[in-house]
Backbone as CSV, one residue per row, in Angstrom:
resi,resn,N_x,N_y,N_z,CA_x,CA_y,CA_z,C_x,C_y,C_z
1,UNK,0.844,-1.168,0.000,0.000,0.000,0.000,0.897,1.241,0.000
2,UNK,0.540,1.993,-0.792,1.742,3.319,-1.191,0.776,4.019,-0.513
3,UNK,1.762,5.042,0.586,0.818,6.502,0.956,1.026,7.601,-0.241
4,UNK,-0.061,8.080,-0.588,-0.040,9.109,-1.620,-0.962,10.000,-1.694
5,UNK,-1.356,10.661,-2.619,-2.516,11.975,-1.789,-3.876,11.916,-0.913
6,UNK,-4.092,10.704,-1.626,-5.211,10.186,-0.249,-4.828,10.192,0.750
7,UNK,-3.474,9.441,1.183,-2.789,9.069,2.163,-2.656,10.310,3.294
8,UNK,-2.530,11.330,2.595,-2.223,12.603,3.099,-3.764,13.405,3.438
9,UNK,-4.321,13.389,2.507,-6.018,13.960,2.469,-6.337,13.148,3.983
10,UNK,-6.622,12.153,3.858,-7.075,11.172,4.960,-6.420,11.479,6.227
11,UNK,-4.778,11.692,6.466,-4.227,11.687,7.676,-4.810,13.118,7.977
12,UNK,-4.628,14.655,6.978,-5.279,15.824,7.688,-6.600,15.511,8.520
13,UNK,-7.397,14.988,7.196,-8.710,14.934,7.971,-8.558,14.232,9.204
14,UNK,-8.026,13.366,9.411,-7.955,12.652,10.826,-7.302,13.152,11.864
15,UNK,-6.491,14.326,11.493,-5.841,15.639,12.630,-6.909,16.510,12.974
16,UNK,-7.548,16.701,11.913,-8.546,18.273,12.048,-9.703,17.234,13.086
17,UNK,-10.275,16.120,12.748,-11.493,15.692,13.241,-10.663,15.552,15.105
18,UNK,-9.200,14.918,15.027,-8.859,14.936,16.772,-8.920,15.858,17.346
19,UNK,-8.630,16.937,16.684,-8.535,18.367,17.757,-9.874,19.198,17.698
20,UNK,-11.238,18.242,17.678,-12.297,18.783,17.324,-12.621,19.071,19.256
21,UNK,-11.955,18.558,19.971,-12.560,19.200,21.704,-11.680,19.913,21.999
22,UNK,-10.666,20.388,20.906,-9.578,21.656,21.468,-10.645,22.564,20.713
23,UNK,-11.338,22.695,19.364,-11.549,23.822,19.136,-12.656,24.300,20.196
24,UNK,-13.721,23.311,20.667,-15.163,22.998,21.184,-14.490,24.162,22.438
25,UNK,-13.515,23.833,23.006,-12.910,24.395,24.453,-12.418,25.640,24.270
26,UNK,-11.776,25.773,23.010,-11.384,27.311,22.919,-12.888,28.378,22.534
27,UNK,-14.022,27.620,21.644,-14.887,28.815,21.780,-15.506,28.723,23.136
28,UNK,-15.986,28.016,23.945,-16.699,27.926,24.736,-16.673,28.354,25.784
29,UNK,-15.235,27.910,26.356,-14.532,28.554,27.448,-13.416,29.393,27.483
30,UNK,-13.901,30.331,28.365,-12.852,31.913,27.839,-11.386,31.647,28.594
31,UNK,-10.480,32.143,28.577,-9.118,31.703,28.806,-9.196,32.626,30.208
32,UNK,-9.434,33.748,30.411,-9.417,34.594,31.876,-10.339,33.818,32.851
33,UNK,-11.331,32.804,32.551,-12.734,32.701,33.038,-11.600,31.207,33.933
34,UNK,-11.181,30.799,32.937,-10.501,29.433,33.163,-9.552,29.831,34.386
35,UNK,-8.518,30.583,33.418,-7.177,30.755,34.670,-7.256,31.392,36.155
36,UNK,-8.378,32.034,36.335,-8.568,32.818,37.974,-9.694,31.837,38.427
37,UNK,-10.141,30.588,37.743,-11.409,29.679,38.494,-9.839,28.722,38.715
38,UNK,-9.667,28.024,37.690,-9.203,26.868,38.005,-7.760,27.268,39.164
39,UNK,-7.039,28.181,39.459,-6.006,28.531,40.006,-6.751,28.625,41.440
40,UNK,-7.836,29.214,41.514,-8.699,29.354,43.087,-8.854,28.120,43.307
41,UNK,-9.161,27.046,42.585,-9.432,25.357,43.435,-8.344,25.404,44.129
42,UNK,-9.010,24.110,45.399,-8.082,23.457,46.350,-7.760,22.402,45.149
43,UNK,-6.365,21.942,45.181,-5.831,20.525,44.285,-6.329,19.588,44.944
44,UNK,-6.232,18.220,44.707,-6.612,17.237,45.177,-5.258,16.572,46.219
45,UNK,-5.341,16.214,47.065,-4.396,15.462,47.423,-3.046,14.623,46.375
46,UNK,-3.434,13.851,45.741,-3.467,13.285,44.369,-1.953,14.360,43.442
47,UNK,-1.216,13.065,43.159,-0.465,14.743,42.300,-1.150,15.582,41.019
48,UNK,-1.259,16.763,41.180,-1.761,17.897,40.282,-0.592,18.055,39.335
49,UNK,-0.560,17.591,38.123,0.417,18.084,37.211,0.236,19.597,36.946
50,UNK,1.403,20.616,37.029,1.195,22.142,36.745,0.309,21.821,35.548
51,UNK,-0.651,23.302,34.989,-1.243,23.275,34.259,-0.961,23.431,32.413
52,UNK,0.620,23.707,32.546,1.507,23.814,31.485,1.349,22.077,31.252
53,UNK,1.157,21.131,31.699,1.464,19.684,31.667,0.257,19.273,30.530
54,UNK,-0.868,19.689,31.293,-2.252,19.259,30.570,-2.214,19.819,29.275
55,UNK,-1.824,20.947,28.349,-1.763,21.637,27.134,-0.733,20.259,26.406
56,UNK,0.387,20.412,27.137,1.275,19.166,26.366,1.117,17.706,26.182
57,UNK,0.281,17.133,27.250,-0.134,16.151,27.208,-1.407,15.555,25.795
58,UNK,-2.369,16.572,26.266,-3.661,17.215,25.481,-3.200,16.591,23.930
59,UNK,-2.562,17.683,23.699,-1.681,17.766,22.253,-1.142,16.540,22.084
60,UNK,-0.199,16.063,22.634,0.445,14.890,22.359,-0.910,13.846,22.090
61,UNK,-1.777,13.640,22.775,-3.092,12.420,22.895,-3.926,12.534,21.845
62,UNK,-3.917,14.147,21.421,-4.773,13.907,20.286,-4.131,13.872,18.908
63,UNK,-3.064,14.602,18.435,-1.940,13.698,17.572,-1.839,12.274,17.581
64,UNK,-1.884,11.750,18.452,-1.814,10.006,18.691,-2.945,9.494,18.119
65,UNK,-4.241,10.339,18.996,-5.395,9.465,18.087,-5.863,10.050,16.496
66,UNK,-5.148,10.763,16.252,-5.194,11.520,15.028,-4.646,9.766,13.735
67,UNK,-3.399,9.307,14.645,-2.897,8.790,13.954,-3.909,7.496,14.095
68,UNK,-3.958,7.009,15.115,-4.839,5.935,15.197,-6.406,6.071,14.207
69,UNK,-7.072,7.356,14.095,-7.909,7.178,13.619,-8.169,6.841,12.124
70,UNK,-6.016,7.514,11.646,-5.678,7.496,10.066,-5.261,5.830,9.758
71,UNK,-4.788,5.387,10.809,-4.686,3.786,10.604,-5.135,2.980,10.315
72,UNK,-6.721,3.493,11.676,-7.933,2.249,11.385,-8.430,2.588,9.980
73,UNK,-8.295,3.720,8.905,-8.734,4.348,8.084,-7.667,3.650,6.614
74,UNK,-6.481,3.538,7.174,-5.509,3.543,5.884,-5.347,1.780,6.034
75,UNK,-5.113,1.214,7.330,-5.225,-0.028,7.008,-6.106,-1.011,7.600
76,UNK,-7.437,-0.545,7.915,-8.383,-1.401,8.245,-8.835,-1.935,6.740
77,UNK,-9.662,-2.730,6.718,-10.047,-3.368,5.667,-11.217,-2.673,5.436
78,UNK,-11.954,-1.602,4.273,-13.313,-1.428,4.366,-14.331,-1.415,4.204
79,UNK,-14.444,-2.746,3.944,-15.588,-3.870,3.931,-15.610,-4.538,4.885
80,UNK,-15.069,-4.599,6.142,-15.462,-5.159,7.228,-16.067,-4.082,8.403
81,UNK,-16.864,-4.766,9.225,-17.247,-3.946,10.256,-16.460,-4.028,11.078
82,UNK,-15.133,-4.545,11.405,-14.272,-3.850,12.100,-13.694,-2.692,12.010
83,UNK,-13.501,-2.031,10.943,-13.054,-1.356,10.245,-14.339,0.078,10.858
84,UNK,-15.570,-0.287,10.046,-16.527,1.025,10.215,-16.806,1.275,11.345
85,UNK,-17.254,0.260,12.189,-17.911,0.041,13.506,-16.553,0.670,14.352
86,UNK,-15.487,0.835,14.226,-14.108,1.277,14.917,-13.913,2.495,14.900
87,UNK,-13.909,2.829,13.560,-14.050,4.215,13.317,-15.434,4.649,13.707
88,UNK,-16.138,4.464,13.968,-17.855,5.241,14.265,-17.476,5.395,16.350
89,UNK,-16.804,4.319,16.448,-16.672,4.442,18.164,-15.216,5.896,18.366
90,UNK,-14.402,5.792,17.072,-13.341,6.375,17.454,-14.184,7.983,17.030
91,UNK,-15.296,8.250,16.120,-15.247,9.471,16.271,-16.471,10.013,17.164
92,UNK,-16.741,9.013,17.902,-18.001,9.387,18.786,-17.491,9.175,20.461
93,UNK,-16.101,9.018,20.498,-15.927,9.116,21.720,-15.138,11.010,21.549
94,UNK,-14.352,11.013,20.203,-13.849,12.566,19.958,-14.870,13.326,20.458
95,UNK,-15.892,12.992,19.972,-17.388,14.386,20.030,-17.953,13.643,21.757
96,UNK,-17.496,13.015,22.363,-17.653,13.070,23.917,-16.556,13.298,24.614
97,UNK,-15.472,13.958,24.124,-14.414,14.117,24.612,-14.630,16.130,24.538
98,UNK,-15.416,16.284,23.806,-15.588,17.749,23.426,-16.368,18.398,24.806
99,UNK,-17.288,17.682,25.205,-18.098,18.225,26.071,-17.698,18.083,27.720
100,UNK,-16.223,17.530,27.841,-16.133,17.910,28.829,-15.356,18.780,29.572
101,UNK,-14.529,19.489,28.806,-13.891,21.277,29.183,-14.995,22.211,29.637
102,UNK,-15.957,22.160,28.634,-16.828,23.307,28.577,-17.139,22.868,29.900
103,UNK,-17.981,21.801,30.170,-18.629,21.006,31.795,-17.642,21.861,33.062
104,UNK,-16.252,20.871,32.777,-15.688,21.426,34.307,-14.992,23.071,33.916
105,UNK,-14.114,23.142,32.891,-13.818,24.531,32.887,-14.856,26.012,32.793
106,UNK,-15.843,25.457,31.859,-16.738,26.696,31.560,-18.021,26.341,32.630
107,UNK,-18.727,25.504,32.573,-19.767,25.804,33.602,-19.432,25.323,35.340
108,UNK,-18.446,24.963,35.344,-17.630,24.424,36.947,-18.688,23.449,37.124
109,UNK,-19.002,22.358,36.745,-19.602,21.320,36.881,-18.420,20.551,37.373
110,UNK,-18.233,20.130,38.031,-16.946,19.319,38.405,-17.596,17.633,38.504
111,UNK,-18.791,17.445,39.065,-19.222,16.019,39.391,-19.777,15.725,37.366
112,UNK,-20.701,16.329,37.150,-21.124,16.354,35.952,-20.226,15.779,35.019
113,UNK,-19.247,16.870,34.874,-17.648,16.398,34.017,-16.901,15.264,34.472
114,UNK,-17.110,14.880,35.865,-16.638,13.675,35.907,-17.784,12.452,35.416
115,UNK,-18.817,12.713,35.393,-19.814,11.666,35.082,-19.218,11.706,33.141
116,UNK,-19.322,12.734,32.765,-18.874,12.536,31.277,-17.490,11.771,30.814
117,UNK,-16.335,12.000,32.065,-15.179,11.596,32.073,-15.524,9.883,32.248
118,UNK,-16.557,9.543,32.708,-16.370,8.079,33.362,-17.119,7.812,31.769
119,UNK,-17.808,8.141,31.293,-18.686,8.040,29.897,-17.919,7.432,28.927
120,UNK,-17.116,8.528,28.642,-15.882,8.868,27.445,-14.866,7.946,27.760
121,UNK,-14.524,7.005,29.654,-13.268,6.310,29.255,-14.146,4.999,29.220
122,UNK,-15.363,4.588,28.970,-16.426,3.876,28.673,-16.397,3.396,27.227
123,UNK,-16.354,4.281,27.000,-16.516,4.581,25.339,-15.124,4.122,24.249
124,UNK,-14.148,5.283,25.013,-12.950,5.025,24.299,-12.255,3.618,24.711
125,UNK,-12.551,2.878,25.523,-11.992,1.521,25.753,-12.637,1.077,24.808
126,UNK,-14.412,0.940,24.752,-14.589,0.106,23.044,-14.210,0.581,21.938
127,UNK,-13.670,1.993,21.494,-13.290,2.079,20.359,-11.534,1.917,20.260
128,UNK,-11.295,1.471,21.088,-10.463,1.272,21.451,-9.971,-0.437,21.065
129,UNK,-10.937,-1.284,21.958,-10.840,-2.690,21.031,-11.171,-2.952,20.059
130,UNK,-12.630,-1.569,19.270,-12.960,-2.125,17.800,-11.791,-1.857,16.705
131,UNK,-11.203,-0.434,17.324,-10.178,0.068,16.458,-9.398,-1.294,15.987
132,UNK,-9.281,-2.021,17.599,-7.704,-2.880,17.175,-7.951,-3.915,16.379
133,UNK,-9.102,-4.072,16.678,-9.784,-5.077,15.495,-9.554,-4.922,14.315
134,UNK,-9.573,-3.861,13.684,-9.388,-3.045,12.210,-7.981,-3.106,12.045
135,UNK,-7.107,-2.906,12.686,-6.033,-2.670,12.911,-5.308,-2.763,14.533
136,UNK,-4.350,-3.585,14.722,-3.853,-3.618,16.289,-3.110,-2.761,15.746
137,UNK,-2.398,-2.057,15.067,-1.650,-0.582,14.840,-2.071,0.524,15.525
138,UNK,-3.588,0.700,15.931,-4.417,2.163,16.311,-4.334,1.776,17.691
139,UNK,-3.739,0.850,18.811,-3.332,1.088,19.882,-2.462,1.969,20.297
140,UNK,-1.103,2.248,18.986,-0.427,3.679,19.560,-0.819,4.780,20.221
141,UNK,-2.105,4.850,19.468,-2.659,6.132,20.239,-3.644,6.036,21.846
142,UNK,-4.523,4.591,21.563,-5.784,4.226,22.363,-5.160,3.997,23.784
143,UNK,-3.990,2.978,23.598,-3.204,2.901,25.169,-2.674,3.952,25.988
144,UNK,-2.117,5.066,25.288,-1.996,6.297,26.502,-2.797,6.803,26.830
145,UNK,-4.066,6.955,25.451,-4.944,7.786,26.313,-5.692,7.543,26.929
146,UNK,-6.352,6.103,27.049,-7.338,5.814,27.741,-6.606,5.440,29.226
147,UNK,-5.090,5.232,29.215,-4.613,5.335,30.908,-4.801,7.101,31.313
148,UNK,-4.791,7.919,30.172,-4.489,9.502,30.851,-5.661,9.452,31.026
149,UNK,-7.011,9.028,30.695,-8.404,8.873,30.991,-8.479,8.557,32.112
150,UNK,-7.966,7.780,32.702,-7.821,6.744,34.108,-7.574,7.972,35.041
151,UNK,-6.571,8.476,34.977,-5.658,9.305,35.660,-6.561,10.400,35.598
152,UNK,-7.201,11.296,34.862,-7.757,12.414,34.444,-9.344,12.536,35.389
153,UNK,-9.839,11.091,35.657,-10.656,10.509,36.105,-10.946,10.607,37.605
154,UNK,-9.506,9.687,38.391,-9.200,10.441,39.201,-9.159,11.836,39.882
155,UNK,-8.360,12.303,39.090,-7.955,13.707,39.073,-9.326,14.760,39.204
156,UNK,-10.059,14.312,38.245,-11.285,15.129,38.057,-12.175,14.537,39.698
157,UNK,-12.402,13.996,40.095,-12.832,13.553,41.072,-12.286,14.222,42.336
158,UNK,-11.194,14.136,42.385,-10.173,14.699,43.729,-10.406,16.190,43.812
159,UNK,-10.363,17.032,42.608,-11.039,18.046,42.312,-12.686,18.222,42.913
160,UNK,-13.671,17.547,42.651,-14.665,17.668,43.127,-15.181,17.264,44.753
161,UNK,-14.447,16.319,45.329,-14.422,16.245,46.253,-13.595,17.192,47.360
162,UNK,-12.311,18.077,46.458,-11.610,18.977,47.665,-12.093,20.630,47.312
163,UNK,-13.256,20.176,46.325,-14.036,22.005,45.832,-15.751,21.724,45.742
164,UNK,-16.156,20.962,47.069,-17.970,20.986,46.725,-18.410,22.018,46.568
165,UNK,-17.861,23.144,47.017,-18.795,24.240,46.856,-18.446,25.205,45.706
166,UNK,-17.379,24.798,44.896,-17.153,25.466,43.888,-18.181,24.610,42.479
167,UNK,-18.092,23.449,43.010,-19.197,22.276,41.814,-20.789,23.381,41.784
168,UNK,-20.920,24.347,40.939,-22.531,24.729,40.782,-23.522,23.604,40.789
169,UNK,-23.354,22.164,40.374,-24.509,21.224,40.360,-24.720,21.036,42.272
170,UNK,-23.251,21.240,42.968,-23.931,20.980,44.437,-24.364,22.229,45.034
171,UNK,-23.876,23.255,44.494,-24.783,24.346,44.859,-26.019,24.572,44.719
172,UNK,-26.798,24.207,43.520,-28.202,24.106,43.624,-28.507,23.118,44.179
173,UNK,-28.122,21.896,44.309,-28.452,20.823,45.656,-28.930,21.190,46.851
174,UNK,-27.772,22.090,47.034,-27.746,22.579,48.238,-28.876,23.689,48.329
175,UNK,-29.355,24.197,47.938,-30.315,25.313,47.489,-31.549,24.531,47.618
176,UNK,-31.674,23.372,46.914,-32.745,22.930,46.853,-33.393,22.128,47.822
177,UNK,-32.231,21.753,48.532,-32.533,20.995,49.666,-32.786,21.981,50.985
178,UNK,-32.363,23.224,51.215,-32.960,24.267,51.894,-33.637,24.923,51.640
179,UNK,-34.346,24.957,50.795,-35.742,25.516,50.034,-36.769,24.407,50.426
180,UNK,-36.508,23.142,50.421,-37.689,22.436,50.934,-37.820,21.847,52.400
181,UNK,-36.538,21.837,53.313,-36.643,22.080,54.495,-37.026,23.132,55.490
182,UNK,-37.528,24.479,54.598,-38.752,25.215,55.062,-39.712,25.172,55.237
């Protein structure tokens, strides 16, 4: 199999479609809104990688599945449903990977975003085995990220548990549950 302008057509498109929850995060959530919320949390016990870590990481994971998604694409077979069914999980965990910046960075949902976080490493583990099905090549990308999923998971959790009152979903809890104990 020669890579040649398809080869190339196909790998962009499979860059532009990974960094589809970087763009989702840059309109959604404002960069001042981010840096004076997220800097006021308590960290979690848990190590907090500085926030310079998460941009590099980010980047690196979705380059990876950029490639994985050009793999299951360039050498899955496609006439099999390993192949489609792989790719349909790999770009539907991308578009659940989108919605959860906006969650914890833009609306401070912290439990919420972790419910999406537990979703998405739900998700990306099966597109993850359908991928390999199509190709055991598209693990390059699926194995780091679905451990930084693991970790992120955590993380997002330790966050919500050492900031309840910064989580707005327990603030109206809390609202609501003293509104009817009147």
């Amino acid at each position: 199999m020669t890579f040649d302008r398809d080869g190339w057509v196909t790998l962009l498109v499979c860059i532009g479609q990974a960094f589809v929850p970087v763009l989702v995060n840059q309109l959604l959530v404002k960069e001042e809104q981010l840096s004076a919320w997220y800097t006021s949390l308590k960290k979690p016990k848990l190590i907090t990688p500085p926030p310079i870590a998460f941009a590099i990481v980010w980047s690196i994971l979705y380059l990876l599945l950029a490639v994985s998604g050009f793999l299951v694409l360039w050498l899955g077979d496609p006439n099999t449903t390993a192949m489609q069914v792989g790719f349909a999980f790999h770009s539907l965990q991308l578009l659940l990977n989108a919605a959860w910046s906006p969650l914890f960075f833009g609306a401070h949902r912290l439990w919420a975003a972790f419910i999406v976080l537990v979703a998405l490493l739900v998700l990306s583990t099966v597109a993850m085995v359908t991928c390999a099905l199509a190709t055991p090549w598209s693990l390059v990308g699926y194995v780091p990220y679905v451990s930084w999923l693991v970790f992120a998971a955590f993380l997002n959790a330790g966050f919500a548990i050492a900031n309840p009152v910064e989580d707005e979903s327990h603030k109206m809890l809390n609202n609501t549950l003293s509104e009817s104990s009147l």
